[in-house]
Backbone and ligand atoms as CSV (ligand in chain L), in Angstrom:
chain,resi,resn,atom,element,x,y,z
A,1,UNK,N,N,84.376,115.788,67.453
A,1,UNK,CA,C,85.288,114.964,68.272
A,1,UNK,C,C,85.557,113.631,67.560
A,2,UNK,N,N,86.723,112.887,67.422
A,2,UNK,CA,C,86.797,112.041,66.805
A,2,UNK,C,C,86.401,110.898,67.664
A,3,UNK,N,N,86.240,109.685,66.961
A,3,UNK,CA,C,85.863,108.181,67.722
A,3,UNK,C,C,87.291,107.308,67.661
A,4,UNK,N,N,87.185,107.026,68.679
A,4,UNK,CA,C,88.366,106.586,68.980
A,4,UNK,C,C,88.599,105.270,69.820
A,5,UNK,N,N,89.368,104.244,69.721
A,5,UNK,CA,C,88.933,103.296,69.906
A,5,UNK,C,C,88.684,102.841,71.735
A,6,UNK,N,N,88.923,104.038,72.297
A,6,UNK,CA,C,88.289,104.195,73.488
A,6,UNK,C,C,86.842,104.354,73.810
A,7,UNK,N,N,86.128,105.339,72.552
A,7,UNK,CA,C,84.664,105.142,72.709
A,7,UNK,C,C,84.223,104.091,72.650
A,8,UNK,N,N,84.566,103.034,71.536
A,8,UNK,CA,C,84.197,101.461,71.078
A,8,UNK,C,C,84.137,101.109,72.231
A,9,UNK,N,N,85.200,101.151,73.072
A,9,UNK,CA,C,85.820,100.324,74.301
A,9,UNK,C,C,84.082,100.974,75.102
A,10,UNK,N,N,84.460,102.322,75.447
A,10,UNK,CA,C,83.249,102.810,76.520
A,10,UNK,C,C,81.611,102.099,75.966
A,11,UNK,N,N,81.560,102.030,74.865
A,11,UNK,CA,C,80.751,101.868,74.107
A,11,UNK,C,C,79.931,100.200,73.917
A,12,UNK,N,N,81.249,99.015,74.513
A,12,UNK,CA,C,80.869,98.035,74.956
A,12,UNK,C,C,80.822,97.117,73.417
A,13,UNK,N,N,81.663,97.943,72.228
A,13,UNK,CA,C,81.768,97.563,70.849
A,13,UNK,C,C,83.098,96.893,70.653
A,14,UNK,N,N,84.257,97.005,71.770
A,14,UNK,CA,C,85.308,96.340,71.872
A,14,UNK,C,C,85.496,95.822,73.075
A,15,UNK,N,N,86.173,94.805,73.081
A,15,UNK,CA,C,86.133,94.493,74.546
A,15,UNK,C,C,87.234,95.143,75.351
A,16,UNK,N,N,87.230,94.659,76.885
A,16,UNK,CA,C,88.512,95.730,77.632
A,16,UNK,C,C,88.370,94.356,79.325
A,17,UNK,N,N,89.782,94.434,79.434
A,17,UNK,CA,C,89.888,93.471,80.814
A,17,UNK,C,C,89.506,95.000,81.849
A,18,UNK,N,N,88.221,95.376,82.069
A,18,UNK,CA,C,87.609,96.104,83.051
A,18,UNK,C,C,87.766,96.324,84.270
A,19,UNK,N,N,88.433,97.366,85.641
A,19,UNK,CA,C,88.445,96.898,86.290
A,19,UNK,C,C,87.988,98.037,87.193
A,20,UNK,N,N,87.260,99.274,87.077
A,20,UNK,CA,C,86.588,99.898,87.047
A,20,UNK,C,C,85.313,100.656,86.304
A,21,UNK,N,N,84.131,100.832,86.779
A,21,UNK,CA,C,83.452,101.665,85.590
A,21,UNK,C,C,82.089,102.300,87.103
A,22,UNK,N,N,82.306,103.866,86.717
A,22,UNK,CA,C,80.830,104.307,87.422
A,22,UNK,C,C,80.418,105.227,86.069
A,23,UNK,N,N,79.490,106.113,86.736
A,23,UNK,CA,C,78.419,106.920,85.168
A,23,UNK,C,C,79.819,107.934,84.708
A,24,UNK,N,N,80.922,108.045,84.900
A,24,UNK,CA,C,81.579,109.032,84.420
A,24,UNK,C,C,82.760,108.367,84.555
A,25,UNK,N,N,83.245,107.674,84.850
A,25,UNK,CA,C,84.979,106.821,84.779
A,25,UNK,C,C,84.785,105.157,83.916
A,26,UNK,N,N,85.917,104.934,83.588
A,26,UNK,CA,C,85.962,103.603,83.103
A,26,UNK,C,C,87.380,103.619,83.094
A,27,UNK,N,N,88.205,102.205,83.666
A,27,UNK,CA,C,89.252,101.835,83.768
A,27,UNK,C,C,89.425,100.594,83.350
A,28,UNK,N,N,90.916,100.284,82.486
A,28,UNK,CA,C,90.841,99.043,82.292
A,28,UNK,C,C,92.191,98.559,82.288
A,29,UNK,N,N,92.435,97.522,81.763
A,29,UNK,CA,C,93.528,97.114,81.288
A,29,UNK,C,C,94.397,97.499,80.475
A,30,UNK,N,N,95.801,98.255,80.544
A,30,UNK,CA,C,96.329,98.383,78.948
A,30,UNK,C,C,96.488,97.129,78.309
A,31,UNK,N,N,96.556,97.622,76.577
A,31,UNK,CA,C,96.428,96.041,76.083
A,31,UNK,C,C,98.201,95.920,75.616
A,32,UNK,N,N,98.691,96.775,75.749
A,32,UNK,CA,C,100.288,97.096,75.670
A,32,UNK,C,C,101.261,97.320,76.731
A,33,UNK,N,N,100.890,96.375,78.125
A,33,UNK,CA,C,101.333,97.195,79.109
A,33,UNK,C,C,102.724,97.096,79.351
A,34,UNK,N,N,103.563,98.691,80.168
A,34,UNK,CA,C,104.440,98.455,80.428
A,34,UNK,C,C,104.881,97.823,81.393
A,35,UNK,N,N,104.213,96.956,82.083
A,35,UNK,CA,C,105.140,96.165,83.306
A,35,UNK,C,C,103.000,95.512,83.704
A,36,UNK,N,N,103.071,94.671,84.631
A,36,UNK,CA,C,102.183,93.982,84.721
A,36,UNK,C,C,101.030,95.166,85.430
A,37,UNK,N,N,100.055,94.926,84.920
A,37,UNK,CA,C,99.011,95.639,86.149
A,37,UNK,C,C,98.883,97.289,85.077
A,38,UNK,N,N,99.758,97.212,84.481
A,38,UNK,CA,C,99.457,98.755,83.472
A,38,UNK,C,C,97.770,98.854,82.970
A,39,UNK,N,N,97.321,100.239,83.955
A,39,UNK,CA,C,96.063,100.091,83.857
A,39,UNK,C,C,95.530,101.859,83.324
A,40,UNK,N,N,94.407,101.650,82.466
A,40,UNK,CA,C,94.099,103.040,82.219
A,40,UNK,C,C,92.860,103.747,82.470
A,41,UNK,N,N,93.018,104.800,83.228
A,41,UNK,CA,C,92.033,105.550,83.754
A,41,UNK,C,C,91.196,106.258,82.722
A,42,UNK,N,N,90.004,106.353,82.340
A,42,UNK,CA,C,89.548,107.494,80.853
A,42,UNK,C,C,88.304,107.777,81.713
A,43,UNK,N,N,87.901,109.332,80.760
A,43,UNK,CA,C,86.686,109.858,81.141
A,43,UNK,C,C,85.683,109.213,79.968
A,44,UNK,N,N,83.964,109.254,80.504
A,44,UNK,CA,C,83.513,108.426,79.551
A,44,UNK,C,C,82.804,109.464,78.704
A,45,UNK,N,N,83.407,111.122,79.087
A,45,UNK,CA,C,83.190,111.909,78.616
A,45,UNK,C,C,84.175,111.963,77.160
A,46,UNK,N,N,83.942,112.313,75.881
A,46,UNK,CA,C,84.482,112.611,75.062
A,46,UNK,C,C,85.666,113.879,75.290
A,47,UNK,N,N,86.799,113.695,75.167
A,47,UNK,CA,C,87.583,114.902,75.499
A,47,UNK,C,C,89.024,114.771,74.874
A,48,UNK,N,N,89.785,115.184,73.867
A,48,UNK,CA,C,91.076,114.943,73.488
A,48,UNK,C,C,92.133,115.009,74.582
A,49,UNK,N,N,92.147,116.001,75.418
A,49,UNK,CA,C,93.338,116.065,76.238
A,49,UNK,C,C,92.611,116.990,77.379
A,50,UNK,N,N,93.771,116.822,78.180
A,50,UNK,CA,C,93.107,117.043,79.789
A,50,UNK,C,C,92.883,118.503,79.741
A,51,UNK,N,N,92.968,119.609,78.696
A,51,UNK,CA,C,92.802,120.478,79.032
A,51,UNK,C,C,91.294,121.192,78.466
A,52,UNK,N,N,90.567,120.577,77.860
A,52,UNK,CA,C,89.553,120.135,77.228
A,52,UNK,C,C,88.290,119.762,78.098
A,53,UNK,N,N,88.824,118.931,79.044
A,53,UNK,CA,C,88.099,118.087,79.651
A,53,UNK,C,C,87.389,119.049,80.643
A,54,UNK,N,N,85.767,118.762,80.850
A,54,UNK,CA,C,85.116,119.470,81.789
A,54,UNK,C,C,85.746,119.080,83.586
A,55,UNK,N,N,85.058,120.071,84.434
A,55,UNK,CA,C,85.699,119.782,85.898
A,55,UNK,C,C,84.640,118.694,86.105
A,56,UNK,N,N,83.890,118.808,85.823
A,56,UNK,CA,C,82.797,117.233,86.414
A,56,UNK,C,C,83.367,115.976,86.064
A,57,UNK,N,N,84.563,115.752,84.965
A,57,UNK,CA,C,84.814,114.734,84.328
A,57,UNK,C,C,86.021,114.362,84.762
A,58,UNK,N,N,86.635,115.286,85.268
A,58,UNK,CA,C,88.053,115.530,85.731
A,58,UNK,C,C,88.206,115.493,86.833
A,59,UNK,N,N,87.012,116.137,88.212
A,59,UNK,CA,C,86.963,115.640,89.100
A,59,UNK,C,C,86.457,114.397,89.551
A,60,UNK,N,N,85.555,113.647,88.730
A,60,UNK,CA,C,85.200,112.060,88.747
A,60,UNK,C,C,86.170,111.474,88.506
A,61,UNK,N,N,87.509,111.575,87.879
A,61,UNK,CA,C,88.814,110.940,87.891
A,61,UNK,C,C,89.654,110.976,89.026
A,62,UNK,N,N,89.312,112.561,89.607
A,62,UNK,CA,C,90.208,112.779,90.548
A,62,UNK,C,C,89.934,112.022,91.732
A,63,UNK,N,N,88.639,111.598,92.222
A,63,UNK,CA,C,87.975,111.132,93.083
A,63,UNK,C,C,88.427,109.708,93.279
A,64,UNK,N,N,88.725,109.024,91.974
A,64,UNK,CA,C,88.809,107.529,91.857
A,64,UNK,C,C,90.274,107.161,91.566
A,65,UNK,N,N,91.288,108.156,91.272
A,65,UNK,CA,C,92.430,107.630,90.822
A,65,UNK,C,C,93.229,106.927,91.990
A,66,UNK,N,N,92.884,107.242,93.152
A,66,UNK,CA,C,93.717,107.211,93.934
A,66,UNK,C,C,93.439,104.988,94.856
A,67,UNK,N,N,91.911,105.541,94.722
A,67,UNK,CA,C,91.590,104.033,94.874
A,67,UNK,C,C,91.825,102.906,94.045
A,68,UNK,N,N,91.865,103.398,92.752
A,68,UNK,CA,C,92.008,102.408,91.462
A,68,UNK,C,C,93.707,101.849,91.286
A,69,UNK,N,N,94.663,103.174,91.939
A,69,UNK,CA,C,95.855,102.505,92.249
A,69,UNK,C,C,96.068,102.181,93.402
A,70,UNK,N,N,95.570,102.729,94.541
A,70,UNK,CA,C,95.489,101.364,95.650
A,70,UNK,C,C,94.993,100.086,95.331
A,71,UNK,N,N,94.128,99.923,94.305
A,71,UNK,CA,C,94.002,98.577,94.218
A,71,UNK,C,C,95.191,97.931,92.895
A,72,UNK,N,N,95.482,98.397,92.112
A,72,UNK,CA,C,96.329,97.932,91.464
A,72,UNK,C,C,97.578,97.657,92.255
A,73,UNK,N,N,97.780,98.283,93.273
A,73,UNK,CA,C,99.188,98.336,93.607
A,73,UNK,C,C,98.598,96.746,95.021
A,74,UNK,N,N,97.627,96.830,95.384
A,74,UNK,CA,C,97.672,95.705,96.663
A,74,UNK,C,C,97.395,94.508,95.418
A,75,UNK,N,N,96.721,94.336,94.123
A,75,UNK,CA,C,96.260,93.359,93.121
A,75,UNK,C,C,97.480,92.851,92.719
A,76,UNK,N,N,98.571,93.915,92.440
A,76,UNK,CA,C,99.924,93.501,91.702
A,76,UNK,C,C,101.061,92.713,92.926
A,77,UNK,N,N,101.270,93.749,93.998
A,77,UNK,CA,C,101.873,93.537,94.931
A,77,UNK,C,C,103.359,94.607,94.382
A,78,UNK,N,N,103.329,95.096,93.546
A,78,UNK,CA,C,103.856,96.273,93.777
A,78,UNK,C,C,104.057,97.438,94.711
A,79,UNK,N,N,105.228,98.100,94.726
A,79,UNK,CA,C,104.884,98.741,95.914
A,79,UNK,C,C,105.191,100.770,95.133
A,80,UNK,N,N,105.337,100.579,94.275
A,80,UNK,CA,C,105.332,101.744,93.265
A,80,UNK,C,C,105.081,102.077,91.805
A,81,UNK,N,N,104.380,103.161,91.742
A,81,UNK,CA,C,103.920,103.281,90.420
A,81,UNK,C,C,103.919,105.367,90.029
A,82,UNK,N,N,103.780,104.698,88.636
A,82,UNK,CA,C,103.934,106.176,87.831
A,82,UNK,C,C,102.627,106.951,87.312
A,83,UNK,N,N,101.935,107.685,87.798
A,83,UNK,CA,C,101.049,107.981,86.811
A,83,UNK,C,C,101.119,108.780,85.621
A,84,UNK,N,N,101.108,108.538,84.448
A,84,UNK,CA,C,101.311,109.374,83.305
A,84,UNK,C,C,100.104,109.980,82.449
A,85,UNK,N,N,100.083,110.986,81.926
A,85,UNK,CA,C,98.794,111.291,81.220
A,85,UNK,C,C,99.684,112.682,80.176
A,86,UNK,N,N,99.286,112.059,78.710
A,86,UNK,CA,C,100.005,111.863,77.812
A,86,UNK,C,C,98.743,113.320,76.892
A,87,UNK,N,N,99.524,114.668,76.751
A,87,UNK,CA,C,98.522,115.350,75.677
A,87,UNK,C,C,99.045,115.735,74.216
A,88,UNK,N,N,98.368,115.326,73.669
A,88,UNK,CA,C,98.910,115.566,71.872
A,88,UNK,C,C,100.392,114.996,71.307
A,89,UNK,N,N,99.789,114.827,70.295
A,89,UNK,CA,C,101.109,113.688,69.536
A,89,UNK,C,C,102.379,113.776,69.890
A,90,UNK,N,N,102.275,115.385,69.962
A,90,UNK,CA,C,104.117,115.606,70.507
A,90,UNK,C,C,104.639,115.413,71.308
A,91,UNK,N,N,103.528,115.044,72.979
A,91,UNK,CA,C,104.116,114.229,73.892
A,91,UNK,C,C,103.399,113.077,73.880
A,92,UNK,N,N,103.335,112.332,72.375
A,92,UNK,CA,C,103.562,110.842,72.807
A,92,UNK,C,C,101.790,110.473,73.216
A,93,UNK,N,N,100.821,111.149,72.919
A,93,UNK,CA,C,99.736,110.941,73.137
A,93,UNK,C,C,99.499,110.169,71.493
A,94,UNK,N,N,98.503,108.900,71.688
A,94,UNK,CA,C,98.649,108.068,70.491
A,94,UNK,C,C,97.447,107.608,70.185
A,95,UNK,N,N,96.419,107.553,71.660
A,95,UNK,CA,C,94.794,107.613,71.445
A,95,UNK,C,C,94.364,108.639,71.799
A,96,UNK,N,N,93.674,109.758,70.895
A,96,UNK,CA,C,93.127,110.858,71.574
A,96,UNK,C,C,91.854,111.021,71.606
A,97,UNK,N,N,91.839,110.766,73.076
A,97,UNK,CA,C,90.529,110.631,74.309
A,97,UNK,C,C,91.402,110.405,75.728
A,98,UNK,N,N,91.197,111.486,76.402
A,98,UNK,CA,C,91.636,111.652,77.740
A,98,UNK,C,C,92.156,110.442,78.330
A,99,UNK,N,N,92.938,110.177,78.925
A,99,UNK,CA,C,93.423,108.979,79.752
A,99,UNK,C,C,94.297,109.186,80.656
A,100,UNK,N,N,94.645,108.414,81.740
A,100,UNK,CA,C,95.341,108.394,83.094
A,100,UNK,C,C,96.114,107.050,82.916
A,101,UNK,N,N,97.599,106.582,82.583
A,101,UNK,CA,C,98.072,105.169,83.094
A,101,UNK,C,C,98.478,105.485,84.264
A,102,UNK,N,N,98.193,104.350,85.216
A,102,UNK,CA,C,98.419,104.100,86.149
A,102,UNK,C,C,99.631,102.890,85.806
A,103,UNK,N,N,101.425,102.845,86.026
A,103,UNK,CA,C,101.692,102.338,85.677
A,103,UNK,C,C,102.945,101.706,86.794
A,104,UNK,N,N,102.605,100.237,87.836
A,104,UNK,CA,C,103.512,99.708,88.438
A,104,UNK,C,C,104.669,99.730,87.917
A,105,UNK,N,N,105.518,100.191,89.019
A,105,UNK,CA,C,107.345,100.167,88.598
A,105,UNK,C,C,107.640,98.711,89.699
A,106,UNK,N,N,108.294,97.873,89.216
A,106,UNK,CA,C,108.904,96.855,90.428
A,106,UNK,C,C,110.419,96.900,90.388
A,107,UNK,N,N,110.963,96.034,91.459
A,107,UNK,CA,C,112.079,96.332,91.731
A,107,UNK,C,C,113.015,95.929,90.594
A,108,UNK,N,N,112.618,94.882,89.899
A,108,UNK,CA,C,113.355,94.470,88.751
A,108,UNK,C,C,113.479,95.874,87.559
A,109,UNK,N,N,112.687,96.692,88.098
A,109,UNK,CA,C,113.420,97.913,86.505
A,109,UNK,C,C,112.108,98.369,85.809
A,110,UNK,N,N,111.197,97.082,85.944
A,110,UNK,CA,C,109.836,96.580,84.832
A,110,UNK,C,C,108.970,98.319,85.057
A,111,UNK,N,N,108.508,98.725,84.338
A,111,UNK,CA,C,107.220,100.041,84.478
A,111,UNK,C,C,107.818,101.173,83.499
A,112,UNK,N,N,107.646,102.574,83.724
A,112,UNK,CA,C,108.015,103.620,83.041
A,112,UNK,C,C,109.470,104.070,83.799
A,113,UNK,N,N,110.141,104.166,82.695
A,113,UNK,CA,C,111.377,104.754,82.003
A,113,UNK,C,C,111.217,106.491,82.053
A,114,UNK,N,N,112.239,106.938,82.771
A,114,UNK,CA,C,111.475,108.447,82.297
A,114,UNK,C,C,113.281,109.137,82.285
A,115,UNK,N,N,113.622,110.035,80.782
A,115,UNK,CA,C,114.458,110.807,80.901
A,115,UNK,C,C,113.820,112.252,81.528
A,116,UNK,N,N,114.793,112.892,81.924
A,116,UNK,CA,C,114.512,114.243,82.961
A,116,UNK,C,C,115.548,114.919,82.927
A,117,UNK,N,N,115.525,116.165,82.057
A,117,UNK,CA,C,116.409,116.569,81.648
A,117,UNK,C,C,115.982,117.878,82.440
A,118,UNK,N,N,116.321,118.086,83.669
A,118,UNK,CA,C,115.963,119.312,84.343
A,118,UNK,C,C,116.408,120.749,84.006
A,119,UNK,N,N,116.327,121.492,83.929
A,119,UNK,CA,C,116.697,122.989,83.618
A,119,UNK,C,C,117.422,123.510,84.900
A,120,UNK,N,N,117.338,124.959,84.737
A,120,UNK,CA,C,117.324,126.104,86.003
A,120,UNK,C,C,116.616,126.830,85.461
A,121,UNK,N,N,115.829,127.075,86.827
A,121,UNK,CA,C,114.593,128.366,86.458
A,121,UNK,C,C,115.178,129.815,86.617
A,122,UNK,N,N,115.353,130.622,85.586
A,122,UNK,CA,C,115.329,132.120,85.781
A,122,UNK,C,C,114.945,132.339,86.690
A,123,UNK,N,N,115.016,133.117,88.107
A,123,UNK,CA,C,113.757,133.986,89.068
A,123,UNK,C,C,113.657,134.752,88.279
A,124,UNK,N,N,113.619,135.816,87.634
A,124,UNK,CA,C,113.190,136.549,87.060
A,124,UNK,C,C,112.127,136.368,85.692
A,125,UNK,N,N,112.315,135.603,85.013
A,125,UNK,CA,C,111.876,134.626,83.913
A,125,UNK,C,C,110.516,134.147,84.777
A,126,UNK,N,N,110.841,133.308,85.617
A,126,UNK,CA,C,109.976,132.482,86.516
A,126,UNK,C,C,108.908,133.175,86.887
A,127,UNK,N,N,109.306,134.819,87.659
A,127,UNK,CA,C,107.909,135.533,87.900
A,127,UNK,C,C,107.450,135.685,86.968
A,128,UNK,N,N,108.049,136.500,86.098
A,128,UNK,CA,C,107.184,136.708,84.768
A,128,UNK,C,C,105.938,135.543,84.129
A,129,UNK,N,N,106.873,134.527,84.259
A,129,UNK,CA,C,105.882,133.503,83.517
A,129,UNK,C,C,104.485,133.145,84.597
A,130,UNK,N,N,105.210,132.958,85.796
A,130,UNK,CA,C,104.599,132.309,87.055
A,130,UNK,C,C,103.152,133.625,86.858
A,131,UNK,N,N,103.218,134.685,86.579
A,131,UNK,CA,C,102.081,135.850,86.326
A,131,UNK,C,C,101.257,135.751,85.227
A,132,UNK,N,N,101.637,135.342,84.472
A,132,UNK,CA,C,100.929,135.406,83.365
A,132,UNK,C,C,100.574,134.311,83.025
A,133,UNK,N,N,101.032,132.638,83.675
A,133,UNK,CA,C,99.861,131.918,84.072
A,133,UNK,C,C,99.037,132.056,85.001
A,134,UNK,N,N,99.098,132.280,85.898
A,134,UNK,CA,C,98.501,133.160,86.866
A,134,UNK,C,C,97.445,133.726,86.528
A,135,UNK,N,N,97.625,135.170,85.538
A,135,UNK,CA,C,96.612,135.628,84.979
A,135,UNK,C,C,95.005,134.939,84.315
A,136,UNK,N,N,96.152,133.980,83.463
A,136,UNK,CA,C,95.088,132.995,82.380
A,136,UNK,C,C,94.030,132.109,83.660
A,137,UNK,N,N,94.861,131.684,84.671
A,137,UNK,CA,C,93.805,130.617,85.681
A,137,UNK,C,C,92.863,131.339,86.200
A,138,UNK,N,N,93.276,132.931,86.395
A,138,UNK,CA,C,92.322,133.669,86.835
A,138,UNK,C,C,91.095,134.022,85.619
A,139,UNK,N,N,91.347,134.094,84.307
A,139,UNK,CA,C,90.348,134.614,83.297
A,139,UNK,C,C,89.450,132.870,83.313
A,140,UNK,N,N,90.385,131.918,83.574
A,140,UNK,CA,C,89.787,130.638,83.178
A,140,UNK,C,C,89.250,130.236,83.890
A,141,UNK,N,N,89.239,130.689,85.458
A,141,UNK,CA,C,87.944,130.248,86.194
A,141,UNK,C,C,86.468,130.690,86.240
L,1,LIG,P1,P,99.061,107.101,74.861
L,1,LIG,O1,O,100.374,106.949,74.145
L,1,LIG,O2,O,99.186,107.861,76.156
L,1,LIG,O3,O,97.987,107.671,73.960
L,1,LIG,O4,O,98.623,105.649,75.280
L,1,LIG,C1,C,97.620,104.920,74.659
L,1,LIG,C2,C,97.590,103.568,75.321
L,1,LIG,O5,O,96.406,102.909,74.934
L,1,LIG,C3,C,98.765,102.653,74.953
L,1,LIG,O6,O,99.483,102.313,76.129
L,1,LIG,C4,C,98.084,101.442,74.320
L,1,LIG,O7,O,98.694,100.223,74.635
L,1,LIG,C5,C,96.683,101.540,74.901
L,1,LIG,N1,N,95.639,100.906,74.098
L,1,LIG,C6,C,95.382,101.096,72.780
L,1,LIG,N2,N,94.337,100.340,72.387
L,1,LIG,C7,C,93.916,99.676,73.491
L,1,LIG,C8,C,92.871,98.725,73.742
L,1,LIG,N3,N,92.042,98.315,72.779
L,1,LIG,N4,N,92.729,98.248,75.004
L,1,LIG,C9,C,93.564,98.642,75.979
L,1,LIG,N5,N,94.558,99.535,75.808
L,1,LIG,C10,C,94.743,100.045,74.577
């Protein structure tokens, strides 16, 4: 697994404006943020991308994400936000070690930008695929 400057961070070898941490989460400050209050959720488990990541590590995120942006959002006074979580270079993943931004949008525009270039789903296409992920969640549980 590589070291990454998130371990440093977990690791207490870099610093981080902190604003969560239990035995399995650590949240902090982005140091690049997009709009004020841009905050990032990580496991303190080693893991490149969320699909990697154990359920103990993933459900200790799941448990806390929701409080960590209630508090960002009553801290900021925002009243909306984006959560993004970014896997492998090709979508734009740039530290690899699991992470969650939690990222306030305000009314001025300020937060994540998102193009959405929607499709149409085949039904036919759709079952097919919709089965054979299907399948895999079933071999993967
Ligand atoms: P991503 O593109 O999803 O991998 O995002 C990585 C994020 O980590 C970026 O938003 C960076 O600004 C942020 N980041 C990188 N180094 C640090 C650091 N030392 N402290 C806080 N945030 C960081």
């Amino acid at each position: 697994m590589p070291d990454t400057i998130f371990n440093k961070i977990i690791d207490g070898d870099i610093p981080c404006h902190k604003v969560y941490e239990d035995d399995k989460v650590l949240a902090f400050l982005d140091i690049g943020p997009l709009s004020r209050g841009h905050t990032l959720v990580i496991p303190k488990e080693s893991a490149q991308t969320l699909d990697q990541l154990s359920a103990d590590s993933a459900a200790a995120i799941g448990r806390v994400l929701p409080r960590i942006a209630q508090a960002v959002l009553s801290a900021t006074g925002a009243r909306s936000f984006n959560v993004l979580q970014n896997n492998g270079a090709d979508a734009h993943q740039e530290v690899m070690h699991v992470h969650f931004h939690i990222i306030p949008k305000y009314d001025d525009g300020a937060g994540l930008g998102i193009g959405w270039k929607a499709g149409a789903l085949d039904a036919s296409e759709g079952a097919e695929l919709a089965k054979r992920i299907a399948d895999q969640c079933r071999r993967e549980a």
